[in-house]
ChimeraX commands (.cxc) that place a marker at each C-alpha (Angstrom):
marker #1 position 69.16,93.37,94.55 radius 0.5
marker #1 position 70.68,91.43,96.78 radius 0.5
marker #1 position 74.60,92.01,98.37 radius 0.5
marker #1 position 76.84,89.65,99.97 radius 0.5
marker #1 position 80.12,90.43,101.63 radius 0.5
marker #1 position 81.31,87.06,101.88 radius 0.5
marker #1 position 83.28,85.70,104.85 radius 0.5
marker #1 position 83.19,82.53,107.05 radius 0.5
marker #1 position 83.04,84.40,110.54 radius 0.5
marker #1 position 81.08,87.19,109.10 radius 0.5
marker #1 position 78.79,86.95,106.00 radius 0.5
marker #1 position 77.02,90.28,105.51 radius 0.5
marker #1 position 73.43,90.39,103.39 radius 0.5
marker #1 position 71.96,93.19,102.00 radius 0.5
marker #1 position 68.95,93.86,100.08 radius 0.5
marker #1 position 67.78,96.88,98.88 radius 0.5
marker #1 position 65.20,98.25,96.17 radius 0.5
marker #1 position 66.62,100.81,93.40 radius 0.5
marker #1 position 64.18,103.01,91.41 radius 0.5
marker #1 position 64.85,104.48,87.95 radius 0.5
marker #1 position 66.25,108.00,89.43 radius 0.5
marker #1 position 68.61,105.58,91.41 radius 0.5
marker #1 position 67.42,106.23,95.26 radius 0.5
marker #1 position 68.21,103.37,96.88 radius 0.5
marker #1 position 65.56,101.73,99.44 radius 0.5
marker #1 position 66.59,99.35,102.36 radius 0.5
marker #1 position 64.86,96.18,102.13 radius 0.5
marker #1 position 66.68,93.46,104.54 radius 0.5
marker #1 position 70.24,93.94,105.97 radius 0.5
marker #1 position 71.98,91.10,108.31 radius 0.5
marker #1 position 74.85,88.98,109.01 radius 0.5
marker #1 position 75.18,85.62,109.07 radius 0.5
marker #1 position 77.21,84.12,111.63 radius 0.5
marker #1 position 79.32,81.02,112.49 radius 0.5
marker #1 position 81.74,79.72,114.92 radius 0.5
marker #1 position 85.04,79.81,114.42 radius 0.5
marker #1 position 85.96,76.40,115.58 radius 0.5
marker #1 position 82.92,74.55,113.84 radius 0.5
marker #1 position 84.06,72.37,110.90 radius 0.5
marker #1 position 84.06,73.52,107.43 radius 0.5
marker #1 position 81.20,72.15,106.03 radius 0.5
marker #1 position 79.31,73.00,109.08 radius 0.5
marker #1 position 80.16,76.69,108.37 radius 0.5
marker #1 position 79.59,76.18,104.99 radius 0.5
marker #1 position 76.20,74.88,105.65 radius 0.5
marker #1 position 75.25,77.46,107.89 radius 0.5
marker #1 position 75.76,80.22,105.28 radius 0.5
marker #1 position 74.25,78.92,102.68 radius 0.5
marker #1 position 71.43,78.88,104.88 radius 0.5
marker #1 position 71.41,82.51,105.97 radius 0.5
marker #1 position 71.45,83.41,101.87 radius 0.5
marker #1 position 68.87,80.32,101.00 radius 0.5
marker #1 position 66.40,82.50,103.59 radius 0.5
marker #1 position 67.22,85.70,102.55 radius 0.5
marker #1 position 66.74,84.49,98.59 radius 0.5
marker #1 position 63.33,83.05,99.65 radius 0.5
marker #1 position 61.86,85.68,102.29 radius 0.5
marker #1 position 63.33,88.58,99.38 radius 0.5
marker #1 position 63.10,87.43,95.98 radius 0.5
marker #1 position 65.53,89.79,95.35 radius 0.5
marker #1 position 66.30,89.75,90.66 radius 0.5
marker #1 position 70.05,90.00,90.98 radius 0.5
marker #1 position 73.06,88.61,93.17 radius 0.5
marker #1 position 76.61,90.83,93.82 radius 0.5
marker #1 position 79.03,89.51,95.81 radius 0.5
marker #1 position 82.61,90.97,96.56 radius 0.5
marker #1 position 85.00,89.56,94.34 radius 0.5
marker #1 position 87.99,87.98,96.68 radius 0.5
marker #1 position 91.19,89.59,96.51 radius 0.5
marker #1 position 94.62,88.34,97.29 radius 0.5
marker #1 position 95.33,88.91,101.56 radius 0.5
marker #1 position 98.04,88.51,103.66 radius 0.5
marker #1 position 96.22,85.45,105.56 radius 0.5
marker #1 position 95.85,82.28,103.49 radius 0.5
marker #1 position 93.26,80.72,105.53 radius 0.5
marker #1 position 91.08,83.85,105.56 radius 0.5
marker #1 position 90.98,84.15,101.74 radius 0.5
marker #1 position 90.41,80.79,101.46 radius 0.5
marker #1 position 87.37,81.00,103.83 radius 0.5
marker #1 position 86.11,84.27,102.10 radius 0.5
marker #1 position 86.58,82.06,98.54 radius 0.5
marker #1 position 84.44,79.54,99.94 radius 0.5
marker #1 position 81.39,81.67,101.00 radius 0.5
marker #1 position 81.85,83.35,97.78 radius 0.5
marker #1 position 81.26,79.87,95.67 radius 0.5
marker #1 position 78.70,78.80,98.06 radius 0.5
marker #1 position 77.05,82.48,97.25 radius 0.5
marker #1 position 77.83,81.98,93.27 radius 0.5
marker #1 position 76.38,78.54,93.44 radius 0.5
marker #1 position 72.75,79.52,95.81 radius 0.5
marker #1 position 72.24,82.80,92.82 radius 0.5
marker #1 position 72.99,80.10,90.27 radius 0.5
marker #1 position 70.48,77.81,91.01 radius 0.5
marker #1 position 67.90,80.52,92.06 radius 0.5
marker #1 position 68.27,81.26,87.92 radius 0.5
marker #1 position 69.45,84.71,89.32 radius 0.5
marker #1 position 72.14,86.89,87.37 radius 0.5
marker #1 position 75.48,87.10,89.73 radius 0.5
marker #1 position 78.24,89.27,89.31 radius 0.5
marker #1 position 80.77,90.02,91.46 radius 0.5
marker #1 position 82.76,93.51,91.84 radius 0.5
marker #1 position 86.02,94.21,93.15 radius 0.5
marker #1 position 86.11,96.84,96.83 radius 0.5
marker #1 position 87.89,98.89,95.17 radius 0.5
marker #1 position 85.00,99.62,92.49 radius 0.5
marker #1 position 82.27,99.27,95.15 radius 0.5
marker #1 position 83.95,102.09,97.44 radius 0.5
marker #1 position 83.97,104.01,94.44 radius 0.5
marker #1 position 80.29,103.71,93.92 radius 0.5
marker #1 position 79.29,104.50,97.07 radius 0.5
marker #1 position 81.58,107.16,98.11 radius 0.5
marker #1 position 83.18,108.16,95.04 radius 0.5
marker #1 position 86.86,106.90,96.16 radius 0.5
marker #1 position 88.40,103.15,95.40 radius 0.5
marker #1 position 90.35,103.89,98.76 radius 0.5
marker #1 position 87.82,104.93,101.28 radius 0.5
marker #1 position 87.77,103.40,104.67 radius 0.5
marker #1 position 85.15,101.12,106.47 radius 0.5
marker #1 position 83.41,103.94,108.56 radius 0.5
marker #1 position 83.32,106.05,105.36 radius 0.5
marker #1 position 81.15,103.69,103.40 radius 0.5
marker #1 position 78.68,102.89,106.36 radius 0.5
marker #1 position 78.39,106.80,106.79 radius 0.5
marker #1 position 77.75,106.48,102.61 radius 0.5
marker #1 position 75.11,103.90,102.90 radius 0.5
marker #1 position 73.06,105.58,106.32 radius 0.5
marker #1 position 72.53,108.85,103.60 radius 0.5
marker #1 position 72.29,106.76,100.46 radius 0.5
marker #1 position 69.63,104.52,102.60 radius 0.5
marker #1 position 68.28,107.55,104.27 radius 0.5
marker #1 position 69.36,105.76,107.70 radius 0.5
marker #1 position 69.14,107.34,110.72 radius 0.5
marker #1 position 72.37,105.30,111.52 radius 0.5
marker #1 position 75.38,103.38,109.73 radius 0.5
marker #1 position 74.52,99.69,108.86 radius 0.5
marker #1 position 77.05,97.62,112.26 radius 0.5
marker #1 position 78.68,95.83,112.41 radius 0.5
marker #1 position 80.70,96.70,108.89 radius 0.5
marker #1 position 80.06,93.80,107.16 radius 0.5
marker #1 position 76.22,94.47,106.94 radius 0.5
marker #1 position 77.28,98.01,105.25 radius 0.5
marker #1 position 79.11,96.16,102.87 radius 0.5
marker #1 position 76.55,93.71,101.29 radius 0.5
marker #1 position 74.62,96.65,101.42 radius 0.5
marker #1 position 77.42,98.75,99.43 radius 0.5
marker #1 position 77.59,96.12,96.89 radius 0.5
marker #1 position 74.23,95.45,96.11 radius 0.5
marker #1 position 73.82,99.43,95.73 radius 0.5
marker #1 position 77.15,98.85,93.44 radius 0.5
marker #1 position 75.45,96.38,91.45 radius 0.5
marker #1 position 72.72,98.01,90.98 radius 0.5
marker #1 position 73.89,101.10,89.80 radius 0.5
marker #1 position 76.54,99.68,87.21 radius 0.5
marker #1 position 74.93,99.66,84.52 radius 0.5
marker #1 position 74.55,103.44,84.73 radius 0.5
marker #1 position 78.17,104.01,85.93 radius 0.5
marker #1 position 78.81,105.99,82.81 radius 0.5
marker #1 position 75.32,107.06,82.11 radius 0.5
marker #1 position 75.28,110.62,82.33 radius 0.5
marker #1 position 73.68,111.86,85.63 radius 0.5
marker #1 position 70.55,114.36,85.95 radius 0.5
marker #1 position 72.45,117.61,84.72 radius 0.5
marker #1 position 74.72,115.83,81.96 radius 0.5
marker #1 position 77.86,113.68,82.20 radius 0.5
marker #1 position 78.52,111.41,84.88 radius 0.5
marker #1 position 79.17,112.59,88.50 radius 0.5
marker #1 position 82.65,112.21,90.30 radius 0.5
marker #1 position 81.45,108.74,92.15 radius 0.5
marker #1 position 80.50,107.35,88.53 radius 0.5
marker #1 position 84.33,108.65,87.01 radius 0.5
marker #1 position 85.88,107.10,90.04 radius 0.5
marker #1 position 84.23,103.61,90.01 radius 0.5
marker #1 position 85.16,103.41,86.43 radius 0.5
marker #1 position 88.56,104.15,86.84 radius 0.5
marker #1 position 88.39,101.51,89.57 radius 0.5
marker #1 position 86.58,99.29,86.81 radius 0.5
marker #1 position 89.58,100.01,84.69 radius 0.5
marker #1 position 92.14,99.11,87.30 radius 0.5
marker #1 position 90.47,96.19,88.49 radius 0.5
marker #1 position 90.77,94.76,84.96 radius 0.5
marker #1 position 94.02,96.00,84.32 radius 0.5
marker #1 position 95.43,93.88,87.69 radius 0.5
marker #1 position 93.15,90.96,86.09 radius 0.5
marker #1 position 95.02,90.73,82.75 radius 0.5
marker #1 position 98.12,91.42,84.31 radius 0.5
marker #1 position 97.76,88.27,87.08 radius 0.5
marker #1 position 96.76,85.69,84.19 radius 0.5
marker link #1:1,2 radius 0.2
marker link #1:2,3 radius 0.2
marker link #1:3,4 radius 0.2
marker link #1:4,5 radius 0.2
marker link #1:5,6 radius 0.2
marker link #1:6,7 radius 0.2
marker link #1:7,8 radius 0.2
marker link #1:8,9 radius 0.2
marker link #1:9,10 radius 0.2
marker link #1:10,11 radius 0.2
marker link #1:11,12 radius 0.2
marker link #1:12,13 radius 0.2
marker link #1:13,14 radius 0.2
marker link #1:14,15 radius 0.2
marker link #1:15,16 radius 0.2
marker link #1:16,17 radius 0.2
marker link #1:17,18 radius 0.2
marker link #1:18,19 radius 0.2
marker link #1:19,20 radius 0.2
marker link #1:20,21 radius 0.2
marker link #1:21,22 radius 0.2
marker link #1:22,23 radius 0.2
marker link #1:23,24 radius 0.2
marker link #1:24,25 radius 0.2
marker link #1:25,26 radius 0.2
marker link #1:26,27 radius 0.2
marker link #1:27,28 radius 0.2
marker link #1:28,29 radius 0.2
marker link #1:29,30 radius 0.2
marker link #1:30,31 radius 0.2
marker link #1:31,32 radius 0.2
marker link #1:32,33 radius 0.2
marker link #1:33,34 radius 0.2
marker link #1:34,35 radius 0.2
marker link #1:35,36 radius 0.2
marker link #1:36,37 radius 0.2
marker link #1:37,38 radius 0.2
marker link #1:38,39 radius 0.2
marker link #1:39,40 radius 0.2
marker link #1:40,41 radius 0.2
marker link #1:41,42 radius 0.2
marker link #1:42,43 radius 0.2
marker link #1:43,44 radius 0.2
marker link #1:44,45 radius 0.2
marker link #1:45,46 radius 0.2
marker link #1:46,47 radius 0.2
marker link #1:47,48 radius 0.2
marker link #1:48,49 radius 0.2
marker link #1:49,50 radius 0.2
marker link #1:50,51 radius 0.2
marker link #1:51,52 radius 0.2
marker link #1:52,53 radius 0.2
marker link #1:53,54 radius 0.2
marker link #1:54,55 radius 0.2
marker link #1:55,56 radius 0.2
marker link #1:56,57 radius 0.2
marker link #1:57,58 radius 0.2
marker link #1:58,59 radius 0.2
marker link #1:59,60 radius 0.2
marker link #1:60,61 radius 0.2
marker link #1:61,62 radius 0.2
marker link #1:62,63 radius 0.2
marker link #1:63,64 radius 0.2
marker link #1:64,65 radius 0.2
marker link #1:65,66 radius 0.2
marker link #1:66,67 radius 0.2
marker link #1:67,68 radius 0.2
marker link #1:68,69 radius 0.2
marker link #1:69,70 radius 0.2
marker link #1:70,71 radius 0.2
marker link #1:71,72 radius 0.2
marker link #1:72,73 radius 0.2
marker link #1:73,74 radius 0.2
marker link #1:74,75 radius 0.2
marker link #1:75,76 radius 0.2
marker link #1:76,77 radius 0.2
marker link #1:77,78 radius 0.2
marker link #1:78,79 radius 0.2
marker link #1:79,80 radius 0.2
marker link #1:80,81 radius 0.2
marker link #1:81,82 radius 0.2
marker link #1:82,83 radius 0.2
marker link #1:83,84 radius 0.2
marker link #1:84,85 radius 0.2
marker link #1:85,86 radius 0.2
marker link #1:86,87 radius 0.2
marker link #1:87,88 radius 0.2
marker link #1:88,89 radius 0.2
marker link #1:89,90 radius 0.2
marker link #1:90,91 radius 0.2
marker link #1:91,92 radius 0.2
marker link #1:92,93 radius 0.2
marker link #1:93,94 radius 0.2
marker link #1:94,95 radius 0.2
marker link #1:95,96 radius 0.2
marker link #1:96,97 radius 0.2
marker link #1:97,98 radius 0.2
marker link #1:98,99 radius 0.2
marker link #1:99,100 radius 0.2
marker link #1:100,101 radius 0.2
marker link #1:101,102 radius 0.2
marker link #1:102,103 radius 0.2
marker link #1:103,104 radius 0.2
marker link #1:104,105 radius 0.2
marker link #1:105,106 radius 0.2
marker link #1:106,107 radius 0.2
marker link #1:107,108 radius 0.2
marker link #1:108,109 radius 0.2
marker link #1:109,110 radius 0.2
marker link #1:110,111 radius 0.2
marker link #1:111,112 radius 0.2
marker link #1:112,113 radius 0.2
marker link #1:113,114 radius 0.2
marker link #1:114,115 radius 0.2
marker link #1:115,116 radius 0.2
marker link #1:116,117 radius 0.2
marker link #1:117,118 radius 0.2
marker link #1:118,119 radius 0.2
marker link #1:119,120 radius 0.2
marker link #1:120,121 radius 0.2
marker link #1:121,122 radius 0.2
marker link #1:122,123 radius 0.2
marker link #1:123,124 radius 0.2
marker link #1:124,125 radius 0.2
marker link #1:125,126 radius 0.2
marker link #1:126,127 radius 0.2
marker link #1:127,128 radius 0.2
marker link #1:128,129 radius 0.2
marker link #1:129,130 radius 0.2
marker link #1:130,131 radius 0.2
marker link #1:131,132 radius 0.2
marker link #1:132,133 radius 0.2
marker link #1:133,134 radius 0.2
marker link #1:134,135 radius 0.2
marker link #1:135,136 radius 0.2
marker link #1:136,137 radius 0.2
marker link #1:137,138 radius 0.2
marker link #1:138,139 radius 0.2
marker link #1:139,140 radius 0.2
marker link #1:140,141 radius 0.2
marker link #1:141,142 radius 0.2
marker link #1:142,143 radius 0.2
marker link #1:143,144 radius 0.2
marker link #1:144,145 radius 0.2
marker link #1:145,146 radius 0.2
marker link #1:146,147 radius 0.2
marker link #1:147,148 radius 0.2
marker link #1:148,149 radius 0.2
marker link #1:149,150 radius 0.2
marker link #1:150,151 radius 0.2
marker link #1:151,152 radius 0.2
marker link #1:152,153 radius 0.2
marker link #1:153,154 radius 0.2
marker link #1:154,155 radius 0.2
marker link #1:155,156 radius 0.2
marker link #1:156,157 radius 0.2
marker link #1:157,158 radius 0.2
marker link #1:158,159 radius 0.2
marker link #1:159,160 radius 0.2
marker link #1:160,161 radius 0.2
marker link #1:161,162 radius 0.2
marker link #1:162,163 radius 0.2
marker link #1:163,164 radius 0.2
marker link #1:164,165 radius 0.2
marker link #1:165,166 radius 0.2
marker link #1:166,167 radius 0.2
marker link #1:167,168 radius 0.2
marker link #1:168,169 radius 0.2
marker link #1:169,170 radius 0.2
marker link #1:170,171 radius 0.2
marker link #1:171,172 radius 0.2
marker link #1:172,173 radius 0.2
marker link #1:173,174 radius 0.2
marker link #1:174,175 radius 0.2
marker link #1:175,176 radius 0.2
marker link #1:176,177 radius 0.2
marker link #1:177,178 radius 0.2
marker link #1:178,179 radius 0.2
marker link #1:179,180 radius 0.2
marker link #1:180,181 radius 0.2
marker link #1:181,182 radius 0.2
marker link #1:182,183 radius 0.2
marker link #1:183,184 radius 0.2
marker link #1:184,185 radius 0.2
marker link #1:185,186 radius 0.2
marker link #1:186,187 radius 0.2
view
């Protein structure tokens, strides 16, 4: 399964292996970089090439990529859009499933709260991983957060080893549920 936090600046890869009891194996984590005064397409270029490698050196079966959300900064959305499509687009014509999940819902996979902070998920994802360290710079513990999110969703109301599902399974699907409520409500 491959992740992708997308950004311009800052794209984050992660790949990881996830067995049928759900324990989550770190195969390839990076970020792929590019400077902030290049042109456009340059940057463009340069990511799709960081995710082209990854895709070929990984073969991972799936793509996830953070969905992009509404910020205060135009530009930066639009950049983060951008990598996203060029993401989208690279899956696509890999014939790879894509999806993309909100950070609200993969914060709640990981640590069990839509709200948690940056250093809270890359503390997740070193135990999750079995790391003997948090994923730096943030961006790498991302991608890997939402390929572990992907992964996992289609057991996010599974019931876990002991019956019913376990408090970070309830609170990504009431993220799930918010996420499409804020959907609907924005058409």
């Amino acid at each position: 399964m491959l992740g992708i936090d997308p950004g311009l600046t800052r794209c984050g890869v992660g790949v990881v292996d996830v067995d049928r009891a759900r324990r989550g194996t770190l195969v390839h984590v990076g970020v792929i970089r590019t400077p902030i005064d290049a042109p456009i397409g340059e940057r463009l270029a340069a990511v799709a090439a960081g995710i082209r490698e990854v895709l070929e050196t990984h073969r991972p079966d799936a793509v996830a990529v953070e969905r992009v959300f509404a910020q205060q900064n135009s530009h930066t959305v639009m950049g983060t859009a951008q990598a996203s499509g060029v993401a989208l687009l690279l899956a696509a014509e890999a014939g790879l499933p894509a999806a993309t999940h909100t950070p609200s819902e993969v914060k709640a996979a990981v640590t069990g709260y839509g709200s948690a902070d940056k250093k809270q998920v890359q503390s997740m994802i070193a135990r999750i991983l079995r790391l003997d360290a948090p994923p730096q710079p943030a961006d790498a513990a991302d991608a890997l957060a939402i390929a572990l999110c992907h992964a996992w969703r289609r057991d996010a109301t599974a019931p876990a080893s002991g019956g019913g599902p376990t408090p970070a399974q309830r609170a990504w699907a009431d993220a799930e549920r918010v996420a499409r409520t804020y959907v609907r409500s924005a058409r």
